[in-house]
N, C-alpha and C positions, 0 to 999 in steps of 0.2 A: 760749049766753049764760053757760054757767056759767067756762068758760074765766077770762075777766076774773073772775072771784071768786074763783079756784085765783090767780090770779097775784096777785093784793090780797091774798090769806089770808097765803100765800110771803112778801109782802113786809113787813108787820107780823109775820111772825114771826122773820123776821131783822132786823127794825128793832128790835125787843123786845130781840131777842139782844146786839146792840151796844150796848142801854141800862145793860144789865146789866155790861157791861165794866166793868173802874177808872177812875176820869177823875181820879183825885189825877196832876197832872205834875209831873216834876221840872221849873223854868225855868234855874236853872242852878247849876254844880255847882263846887268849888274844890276842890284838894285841896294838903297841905301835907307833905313829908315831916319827922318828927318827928325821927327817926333810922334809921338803916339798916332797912329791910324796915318800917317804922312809917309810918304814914301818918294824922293830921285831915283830914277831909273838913268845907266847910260847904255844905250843900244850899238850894237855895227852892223852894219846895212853893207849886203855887196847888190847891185843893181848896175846893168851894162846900162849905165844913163849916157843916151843920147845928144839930148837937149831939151828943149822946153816940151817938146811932143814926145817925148820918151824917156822919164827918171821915175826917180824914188820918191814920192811925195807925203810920204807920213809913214808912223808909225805906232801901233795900238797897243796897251795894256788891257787884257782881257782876263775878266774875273772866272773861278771855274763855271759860275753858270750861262758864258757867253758874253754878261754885260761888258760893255767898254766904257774904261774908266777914262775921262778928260779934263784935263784942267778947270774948263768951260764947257756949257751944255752946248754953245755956239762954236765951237770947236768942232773939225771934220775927223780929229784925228788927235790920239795923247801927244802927239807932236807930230806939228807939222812941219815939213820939209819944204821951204821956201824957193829952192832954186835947183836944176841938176848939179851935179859932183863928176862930171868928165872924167876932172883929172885925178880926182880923188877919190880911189877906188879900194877896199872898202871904207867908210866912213863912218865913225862912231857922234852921235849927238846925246844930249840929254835932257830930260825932262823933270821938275822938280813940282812941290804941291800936289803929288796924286793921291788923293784919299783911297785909302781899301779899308775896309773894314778889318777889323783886330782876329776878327774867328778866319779870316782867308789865311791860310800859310803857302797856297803855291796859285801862280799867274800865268801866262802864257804872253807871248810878245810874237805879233807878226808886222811884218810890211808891208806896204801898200806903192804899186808903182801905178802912173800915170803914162795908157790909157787901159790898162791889163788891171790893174785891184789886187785882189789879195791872191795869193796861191802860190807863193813861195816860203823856204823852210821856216817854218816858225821856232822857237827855244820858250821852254820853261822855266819858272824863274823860281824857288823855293824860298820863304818871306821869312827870316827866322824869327 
C-alpha cells in the first residue's frame, strides 16, 4: 500500500515545481527597426499581477545564442516593468535603442514576473 503514496508524494512534488515556474507570457511581440543594427520592440504581457509581491516585472530580447540584449549593461531587464498592471490585463510596453547585430534575422521575447522569473510563453520575433 505504500507504493500509491510514493507515487502521490512524486506527483505533488512536481506539481509544486511547475507552480513555481514564471507564468508572466509574452502574447505577442513587434519589432521596428529604428536604424541600422537599432531595433523598438513593443511586447503584450498577460501576467495575473497581484501587487507589488506578485506582477510582471520586465521583459527580455534574447539573441539566438541566449545573449540578452539591454539598453544598459546596468539594466535587469530590455525593459523593465516599473509597477503591477491589476487592472490592466494584458498590457503592451515598449522598448527602443536595442542594438542586434545586422547577421541576427530572428529573437525571442520572454517575461519575467516577480517572485517566479521566467517560465512563461515566450514568442519569436523574425528581424527583416
Amino acid at each position: 500500500m505504500r507504493k500509491p503514496i510514493i507515487v502521490l508524494g512524486a506527483f505533488l512534488m512536481i506539481s509544486n515545481i511547475a507552480l513555481a515556474a514564471g507564468n508572466a507570457d509574452v502574447l505577442k511581440a513587434q519589432a521596428r527597426n529604428t536604424s541600422p543594427g537599432v531595433w523598438s520592440f513593443s511586447v503584450t504581457v498577460s501576467h495575473p499581477d497581484s501587487g507589488w509581491e506578485d506582477y510582471a516585472d520586465g521583459w527580455d530580447v534574447l539573441l539566438p545564442d541566449g545573449t540578452v540584449v539591454k539598453p544598459a549593461a546596468n539594466e535587469d531587464f530590455t525593459r523593465t516593468l516599473w509597477h503591477p498592471h491589476v487592472n490592466e490585463q494584458p498590457f503592451t510596453r515598449s522598448q527602443g535603442g536595442i542594438e542586434i547585430p545586422v547577421e541576427v534575422k530572428e529573437v525571442t521575447i520572454r517575461a519575467h514576473d516577480k517572485p517566479d522569473g521566467f517560465g512563461g510563453k515566450t514568442v519569436s520575433v523574425k528581424l527583416p
